[in-house]
C-alpha positions as CSV (number, residue, x, y, z in Angstrom):
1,X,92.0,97.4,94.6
2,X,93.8,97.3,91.0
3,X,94.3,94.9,88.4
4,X,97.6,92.6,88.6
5,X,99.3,94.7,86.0
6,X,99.2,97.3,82.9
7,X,101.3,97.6,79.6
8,X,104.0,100.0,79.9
9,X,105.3,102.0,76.5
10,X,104.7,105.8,75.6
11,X,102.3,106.2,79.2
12,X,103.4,105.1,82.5
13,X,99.9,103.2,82.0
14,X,99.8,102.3,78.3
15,X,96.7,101.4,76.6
16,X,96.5,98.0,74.7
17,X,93.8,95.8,77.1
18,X,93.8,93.2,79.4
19,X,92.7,95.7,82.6
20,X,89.6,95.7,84.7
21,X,86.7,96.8,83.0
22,X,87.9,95.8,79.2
23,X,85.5,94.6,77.2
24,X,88.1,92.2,75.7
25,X,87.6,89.5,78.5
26,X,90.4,87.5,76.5
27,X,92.5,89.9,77.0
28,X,95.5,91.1,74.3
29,X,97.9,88.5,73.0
30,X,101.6,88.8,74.3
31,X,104.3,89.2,71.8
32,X,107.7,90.5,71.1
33,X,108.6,93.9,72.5
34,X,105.5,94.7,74.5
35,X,106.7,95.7,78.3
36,X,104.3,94.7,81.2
37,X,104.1,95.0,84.5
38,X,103.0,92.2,87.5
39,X,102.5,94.5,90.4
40,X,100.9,92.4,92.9
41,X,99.7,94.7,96.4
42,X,98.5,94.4,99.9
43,X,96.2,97.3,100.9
44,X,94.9,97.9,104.5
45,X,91.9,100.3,104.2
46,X,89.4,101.8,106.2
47,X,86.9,100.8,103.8
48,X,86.9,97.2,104.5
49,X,84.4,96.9,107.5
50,X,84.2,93.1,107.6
51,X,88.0,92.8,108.7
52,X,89.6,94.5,112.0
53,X,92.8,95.9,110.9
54,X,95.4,96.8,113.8
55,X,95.8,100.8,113.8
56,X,99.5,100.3,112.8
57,X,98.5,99.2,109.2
58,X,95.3,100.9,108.6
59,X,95.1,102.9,105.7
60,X,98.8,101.8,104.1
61,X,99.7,99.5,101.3
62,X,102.2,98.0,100.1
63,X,102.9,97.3,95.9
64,X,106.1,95.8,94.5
65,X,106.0,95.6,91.3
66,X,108.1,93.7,87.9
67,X,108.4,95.0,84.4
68,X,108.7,92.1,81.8
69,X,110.2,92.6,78.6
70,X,108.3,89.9,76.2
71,X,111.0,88.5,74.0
72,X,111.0,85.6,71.3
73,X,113.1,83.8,74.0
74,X,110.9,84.2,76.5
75,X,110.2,87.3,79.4
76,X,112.8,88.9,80.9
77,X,112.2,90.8,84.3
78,X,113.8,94.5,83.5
79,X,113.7,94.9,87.3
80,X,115.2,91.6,88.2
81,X,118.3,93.8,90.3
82,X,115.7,96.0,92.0
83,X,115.7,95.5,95.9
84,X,112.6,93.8,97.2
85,X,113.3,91.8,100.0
86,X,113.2,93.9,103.8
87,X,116.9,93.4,104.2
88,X,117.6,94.3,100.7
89,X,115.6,97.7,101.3
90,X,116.7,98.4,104.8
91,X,120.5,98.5,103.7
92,X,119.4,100.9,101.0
93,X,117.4,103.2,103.8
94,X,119.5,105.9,104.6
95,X,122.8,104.9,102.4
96,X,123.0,107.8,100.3
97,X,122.1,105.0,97.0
């Protein structure tokens, strides 16, 4: 559906490489101060004829995505305290958060 992830800076979707249909099959070197994202997704379409999806989940997706700070240190997730898990996200539902 999408590549695993995109350079964030002055775009939501920065430019830079490293995204399906670059010519740069290498892809862009990582370094100090770039911000990425690892957005990994399930998507349950009606396009896909070679797999029977139950009605409840056709045509929904699901995407929960990081952004990584690269740092001379090492990465560091900037959404690291962002709720992810279903009980994490159910006790937000309705909380007035």
């Amino acid at each position: 559906m999408h590549g695993t992830g995109h350079f964030l800076g002055l775009d939501v979707h920065d430019v830079g490489g490293g995204r399906q249909g670059d010519d740069d099959k290498k892809g862009p070197v990582l370094e100090p101060g770039m911000v990425l994202t690892v957005e990994p997704g399930l998507y349950f379409g009606g396009w896909r004829t070679d797999v029977e999806i139950p009605e409840r989940y056709s045509q929904i997706g699901i995407r929960i995505e990081d952004d990584i700070l690269i740092t001379e240190e090492g990465p560091v997730v900037l959404t690291s305290d962002c709720p992810k898990s279903i009980e994490e996200i159910e006790a937000l539902v309705g909380s007035g958060v």
